[in-house]
N, CA, C and O of each residue as an XYZ file, in Angstrom:
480
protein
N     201.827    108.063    100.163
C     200.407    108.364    100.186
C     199.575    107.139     99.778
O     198.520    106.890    100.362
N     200.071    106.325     98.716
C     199.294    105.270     98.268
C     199.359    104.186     98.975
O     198.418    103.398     98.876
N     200.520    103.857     99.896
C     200.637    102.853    101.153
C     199.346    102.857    101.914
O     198.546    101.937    102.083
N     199.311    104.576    102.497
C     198.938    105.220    103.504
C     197.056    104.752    103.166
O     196.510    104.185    104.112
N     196.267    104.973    102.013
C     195.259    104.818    101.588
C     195.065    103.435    101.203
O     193.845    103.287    101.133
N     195.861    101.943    100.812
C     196.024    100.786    100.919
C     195.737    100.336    102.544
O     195.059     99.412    102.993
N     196.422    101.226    103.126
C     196.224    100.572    104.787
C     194.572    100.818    104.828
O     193.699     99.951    104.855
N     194.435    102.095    104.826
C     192.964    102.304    105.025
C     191.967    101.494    104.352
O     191.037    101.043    105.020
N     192.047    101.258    103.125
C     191.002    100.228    102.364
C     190.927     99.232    103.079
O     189.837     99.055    103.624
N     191.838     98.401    103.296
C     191.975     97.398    103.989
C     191.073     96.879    105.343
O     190.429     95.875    105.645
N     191.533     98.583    106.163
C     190.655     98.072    107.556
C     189.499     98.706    107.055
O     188.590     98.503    107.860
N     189.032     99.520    105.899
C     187.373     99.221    105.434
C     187.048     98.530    105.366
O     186.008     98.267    105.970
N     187.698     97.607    104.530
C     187.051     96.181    104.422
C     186.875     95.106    104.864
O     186.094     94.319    104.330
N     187.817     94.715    106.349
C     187.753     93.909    107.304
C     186.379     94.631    107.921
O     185.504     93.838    108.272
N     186.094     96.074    108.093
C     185.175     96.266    109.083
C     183.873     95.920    107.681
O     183.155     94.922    107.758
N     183.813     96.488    107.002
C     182.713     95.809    106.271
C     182.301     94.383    106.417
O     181.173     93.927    106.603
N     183.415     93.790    106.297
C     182.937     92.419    106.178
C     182.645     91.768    107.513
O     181.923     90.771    107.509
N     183.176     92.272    108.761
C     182.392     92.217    110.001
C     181.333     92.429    110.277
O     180.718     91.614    110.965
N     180.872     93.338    109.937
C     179.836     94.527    109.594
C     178.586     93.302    109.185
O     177.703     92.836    109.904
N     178.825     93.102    108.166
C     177.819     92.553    107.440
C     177.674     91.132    107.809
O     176.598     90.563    107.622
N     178.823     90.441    108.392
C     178.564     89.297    109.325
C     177.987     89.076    110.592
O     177.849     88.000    111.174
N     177.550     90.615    111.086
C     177.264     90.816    112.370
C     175.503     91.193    112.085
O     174.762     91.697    112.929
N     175.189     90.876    110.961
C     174.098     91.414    110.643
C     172.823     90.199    110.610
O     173.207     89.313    109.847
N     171.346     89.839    111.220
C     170.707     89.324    111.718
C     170.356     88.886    109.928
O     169.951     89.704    109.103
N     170.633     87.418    109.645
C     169.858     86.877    108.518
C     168.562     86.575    108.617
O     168.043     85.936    109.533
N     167.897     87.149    107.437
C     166.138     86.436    107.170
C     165.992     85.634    107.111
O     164.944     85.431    107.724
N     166.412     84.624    106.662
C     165.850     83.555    106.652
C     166.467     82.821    107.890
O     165.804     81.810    108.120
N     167.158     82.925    108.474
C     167.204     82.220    109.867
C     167.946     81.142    109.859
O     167.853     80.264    110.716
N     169.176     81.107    108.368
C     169.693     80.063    108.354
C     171.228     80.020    109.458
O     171.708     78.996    109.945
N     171.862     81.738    109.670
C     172.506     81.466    110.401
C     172.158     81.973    111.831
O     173.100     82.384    112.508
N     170.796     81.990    112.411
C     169.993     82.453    113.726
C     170.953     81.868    114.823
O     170.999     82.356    115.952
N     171.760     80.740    114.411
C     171.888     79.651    116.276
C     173.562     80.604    116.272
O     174.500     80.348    117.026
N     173.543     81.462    115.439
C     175.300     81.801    115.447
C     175.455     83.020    116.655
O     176.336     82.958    117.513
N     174.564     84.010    116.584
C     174.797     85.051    117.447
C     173.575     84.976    118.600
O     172.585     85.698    118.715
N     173.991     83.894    119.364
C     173.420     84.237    120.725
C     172.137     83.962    120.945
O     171.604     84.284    122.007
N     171.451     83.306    119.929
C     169.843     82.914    119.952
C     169.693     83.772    118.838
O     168.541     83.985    118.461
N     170.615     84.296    118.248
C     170.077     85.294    117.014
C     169.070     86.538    117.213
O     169.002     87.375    116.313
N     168.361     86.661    118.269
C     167.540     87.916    118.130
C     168.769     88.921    118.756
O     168.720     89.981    118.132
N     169.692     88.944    119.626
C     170.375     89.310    119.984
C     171.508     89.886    119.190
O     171.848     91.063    119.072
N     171.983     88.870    118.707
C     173.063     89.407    117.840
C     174.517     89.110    118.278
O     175.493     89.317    117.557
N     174.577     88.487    119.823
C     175.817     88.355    120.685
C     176.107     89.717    121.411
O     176.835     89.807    122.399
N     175.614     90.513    120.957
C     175.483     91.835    122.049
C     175.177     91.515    123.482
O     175.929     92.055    124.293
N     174.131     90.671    124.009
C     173.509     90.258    125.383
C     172.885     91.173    125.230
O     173.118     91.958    126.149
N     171.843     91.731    124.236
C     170.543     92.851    124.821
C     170.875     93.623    125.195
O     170.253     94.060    126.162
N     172.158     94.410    124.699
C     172.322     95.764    124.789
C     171.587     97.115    124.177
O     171.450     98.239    124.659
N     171.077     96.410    122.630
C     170.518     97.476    121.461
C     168.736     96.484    121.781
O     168.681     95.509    122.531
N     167.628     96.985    121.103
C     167.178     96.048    120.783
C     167.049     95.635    119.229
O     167.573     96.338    118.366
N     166.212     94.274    118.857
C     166.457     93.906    117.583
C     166.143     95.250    116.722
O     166.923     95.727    115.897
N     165.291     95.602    116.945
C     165.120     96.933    115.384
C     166.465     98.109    115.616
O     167.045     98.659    114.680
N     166.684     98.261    116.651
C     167.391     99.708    117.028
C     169.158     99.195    116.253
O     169.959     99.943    115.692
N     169.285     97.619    116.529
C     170.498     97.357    116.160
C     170.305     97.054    114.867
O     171.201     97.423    114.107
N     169.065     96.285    114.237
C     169.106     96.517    112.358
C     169.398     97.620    111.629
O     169.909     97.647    110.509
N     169.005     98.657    112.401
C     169.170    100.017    111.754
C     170.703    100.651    111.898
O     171.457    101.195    111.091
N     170.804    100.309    113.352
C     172.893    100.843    113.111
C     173.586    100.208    112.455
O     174.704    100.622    112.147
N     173.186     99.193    112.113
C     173.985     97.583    111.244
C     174.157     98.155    109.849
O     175.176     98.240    109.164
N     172.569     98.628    109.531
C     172.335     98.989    108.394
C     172.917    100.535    107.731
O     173.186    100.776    106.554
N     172.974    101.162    108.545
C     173.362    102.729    108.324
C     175.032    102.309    108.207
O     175.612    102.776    107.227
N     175.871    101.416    109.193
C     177.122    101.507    109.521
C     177.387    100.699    107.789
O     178.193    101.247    107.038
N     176.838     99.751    107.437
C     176.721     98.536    106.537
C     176.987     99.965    104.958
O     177.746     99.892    103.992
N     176.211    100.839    105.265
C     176.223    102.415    103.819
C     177.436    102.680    103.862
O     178.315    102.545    103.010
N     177.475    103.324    105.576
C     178.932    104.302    105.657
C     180.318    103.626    105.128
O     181.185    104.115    104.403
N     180.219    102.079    105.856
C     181.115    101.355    105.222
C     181.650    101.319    103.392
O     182.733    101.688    102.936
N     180.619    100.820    102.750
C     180.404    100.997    101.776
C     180.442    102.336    100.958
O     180.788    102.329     99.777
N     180.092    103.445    101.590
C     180.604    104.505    100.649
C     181.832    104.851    100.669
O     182.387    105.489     99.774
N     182.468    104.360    101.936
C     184.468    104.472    102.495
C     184.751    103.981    101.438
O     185.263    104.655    100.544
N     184.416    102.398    101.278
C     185.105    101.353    100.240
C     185.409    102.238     98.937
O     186.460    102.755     98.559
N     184.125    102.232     98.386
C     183.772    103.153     96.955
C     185.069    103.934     96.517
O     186.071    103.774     95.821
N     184.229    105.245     97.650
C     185.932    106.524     97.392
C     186.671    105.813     97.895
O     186.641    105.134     96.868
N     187.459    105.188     98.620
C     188.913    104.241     98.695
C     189.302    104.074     97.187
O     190.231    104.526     96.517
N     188.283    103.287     96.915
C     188.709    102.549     95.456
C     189.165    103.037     94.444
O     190.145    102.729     93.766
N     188.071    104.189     94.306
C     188.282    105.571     93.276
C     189.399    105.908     93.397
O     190.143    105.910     92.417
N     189.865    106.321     94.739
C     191.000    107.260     94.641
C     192.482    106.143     94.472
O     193.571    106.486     94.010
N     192.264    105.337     94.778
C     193.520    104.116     94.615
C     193.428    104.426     93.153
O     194.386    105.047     92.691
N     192.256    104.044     92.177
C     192.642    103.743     90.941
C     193.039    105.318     90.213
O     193.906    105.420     89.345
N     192.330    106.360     90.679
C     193.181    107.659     90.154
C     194.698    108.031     90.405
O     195.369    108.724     89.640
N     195.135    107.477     91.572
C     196.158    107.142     92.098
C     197.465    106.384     91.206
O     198.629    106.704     90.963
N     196.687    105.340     90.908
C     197.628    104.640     90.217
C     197.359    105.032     88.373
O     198.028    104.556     87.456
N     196.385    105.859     88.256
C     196.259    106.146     86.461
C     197.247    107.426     86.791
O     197.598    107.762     85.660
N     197.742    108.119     87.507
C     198.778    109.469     87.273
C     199.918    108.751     87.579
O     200.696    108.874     86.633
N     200.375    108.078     88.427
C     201.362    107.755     88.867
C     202.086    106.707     87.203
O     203.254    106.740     86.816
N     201.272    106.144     86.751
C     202.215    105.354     85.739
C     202.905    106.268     85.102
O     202.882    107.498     85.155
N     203.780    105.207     84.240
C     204.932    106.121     83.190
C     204.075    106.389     81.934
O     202.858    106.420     82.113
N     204.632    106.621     80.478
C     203.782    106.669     79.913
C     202.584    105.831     79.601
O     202.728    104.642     79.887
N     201.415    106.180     79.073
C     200.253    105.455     78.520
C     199.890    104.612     77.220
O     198.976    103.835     76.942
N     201.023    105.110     76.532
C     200.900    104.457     75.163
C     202.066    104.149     74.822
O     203.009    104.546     75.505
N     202.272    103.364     73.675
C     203.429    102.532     72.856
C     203.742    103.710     72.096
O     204.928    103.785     71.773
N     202.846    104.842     71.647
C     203.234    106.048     70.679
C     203.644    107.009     71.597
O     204.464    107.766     71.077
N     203.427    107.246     72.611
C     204.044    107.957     73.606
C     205.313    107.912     73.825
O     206.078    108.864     73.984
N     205.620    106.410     73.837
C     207.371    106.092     74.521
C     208.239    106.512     72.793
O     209.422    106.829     72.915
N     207.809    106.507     71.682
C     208.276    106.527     70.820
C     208.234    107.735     70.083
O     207.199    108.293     69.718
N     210.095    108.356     69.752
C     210.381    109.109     69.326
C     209.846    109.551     67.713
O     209.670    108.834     66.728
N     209.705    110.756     67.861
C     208.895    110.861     65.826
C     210.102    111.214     65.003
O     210.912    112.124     65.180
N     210.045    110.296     64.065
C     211.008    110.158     63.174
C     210.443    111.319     62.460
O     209.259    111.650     62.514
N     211.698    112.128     61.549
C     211.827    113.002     60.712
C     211.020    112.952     59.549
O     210.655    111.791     59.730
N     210.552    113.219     58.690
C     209.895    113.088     57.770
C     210.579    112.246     56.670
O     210.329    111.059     56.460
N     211.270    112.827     56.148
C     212.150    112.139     54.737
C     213.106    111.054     54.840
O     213.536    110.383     53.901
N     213.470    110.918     56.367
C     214.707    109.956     56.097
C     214.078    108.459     56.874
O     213.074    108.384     57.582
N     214.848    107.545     56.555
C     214.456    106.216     56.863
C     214.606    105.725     58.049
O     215.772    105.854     58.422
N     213.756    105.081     59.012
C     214.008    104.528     60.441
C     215.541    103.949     60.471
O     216.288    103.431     59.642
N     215.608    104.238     61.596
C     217.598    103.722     61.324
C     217.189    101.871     62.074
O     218.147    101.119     62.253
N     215.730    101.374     62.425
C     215.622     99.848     62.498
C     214.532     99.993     62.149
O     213.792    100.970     62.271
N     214.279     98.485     61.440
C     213.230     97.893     60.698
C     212.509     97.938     62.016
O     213.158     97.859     63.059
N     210.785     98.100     62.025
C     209.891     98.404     62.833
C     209.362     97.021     63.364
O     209.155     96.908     64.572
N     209.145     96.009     62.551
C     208.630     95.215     62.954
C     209.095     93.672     61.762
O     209.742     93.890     60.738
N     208.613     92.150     62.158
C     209.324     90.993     61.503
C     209.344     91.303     60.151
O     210.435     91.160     59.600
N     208.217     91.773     59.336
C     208.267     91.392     58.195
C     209.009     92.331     57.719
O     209.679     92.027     56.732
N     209.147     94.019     58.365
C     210.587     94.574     57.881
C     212.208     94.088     57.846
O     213.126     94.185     57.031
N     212.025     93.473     59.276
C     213.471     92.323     58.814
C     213.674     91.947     57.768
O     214.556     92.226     56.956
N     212.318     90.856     57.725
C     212.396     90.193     56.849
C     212.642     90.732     54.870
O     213.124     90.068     53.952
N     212.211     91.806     54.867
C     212.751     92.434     53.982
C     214.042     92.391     53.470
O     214.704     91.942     52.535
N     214.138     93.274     54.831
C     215.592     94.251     54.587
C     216.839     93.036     54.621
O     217.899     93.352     54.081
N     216.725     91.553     55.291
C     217.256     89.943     55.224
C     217.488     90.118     53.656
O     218.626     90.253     53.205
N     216.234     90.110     52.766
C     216.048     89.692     51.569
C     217.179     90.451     50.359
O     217.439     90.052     49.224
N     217.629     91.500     50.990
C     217.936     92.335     49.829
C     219.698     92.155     50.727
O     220.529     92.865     50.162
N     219.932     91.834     51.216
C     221.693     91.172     51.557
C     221.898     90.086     51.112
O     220.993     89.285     50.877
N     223.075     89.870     50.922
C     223.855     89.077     49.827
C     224.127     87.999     50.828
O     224.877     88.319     51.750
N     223.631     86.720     50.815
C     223.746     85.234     51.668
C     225.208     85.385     51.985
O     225.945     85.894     51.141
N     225.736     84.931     53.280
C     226.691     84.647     53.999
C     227.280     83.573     53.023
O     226.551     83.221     52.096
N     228.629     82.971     53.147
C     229.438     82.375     52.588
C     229.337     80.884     53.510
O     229.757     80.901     54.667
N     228.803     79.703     52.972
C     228.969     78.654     54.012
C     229.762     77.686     53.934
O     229.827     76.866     54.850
C-alpha cells in the first residue's frame, strides 16, 4: 500500500511541477520560453485568461493531491513503526530485586569499583 501511494506522490509532483512551469510569468522574465509567451506553447488553443484560470485551478487540485499524499505517507509510516519509545522496548523490572545489568557507564563504573583488581 505504501509503494502503491509513493508511486502516486511522485507523479503528483512531476505534474505539479509541470504544472507550474507551464504557467505564464509576470514579470516576463521567462515570456521568450513558451511560444511568444502569450500562448503558452499551446498554438492558441485556450485563450490567455481561459488558460490562467485552468493553470490555476489544476496548480490547487495539484496541490491539495500533494498535501493528502503527504499526510497519509506520514500516518502511514507513524503506525507502521515498531515501538515508539526506549520505555516501550523495555521490560519492567520487579520491584524489590536488582537489575540483573548495570543500566548505564557510571553503573559499571560502580559495580568495576567494588571487585577485587585482577592479578597482573
Amino acid at each position: 500500500m505504501q509503494q502503491v501511494l509513493i508511486v502516486i506522490h511522485l507523479l503528483i509532483v512531476i505534474a505539479l511541477v509541470a504544472v507550474i512551469l507551464l504557467q505564464r510569468s509576470e514579470q516576463g522574465a521567462l515570456s521568450g520560453l513558451g511560444g511568444g509567451g502569450g500562448g503558452g506553447g499551446l498554438g492558441g488553443l485556450m485563450t490567455g485568461r481561459g488558460q490562467a484560470n485552468l493553470l490555476t485551478r489544476t496548480t490547487a487540485i495539484l496541490a491539495a493531491a500533494f498535501f493528502a499524499t503527504s499526510l497519509l505517507l506520514a500516518i502511514i509510516s507513524g503506525n507502521s513503526s515498531a515501538p515508539k519509545s526506549v520505555i516501550d522496548q523495555a521490560a519492567p523490572a520487579a520491584a524489590g530485586s536488582a537489575p540483573a545489568q548495570p543500566a548505564g557507564v557510571l553503573d559499571q563504573l560502580k559495580q568495576l569499583e567494588g571487585q577485587p583488581k585482577p592479578a597482573q
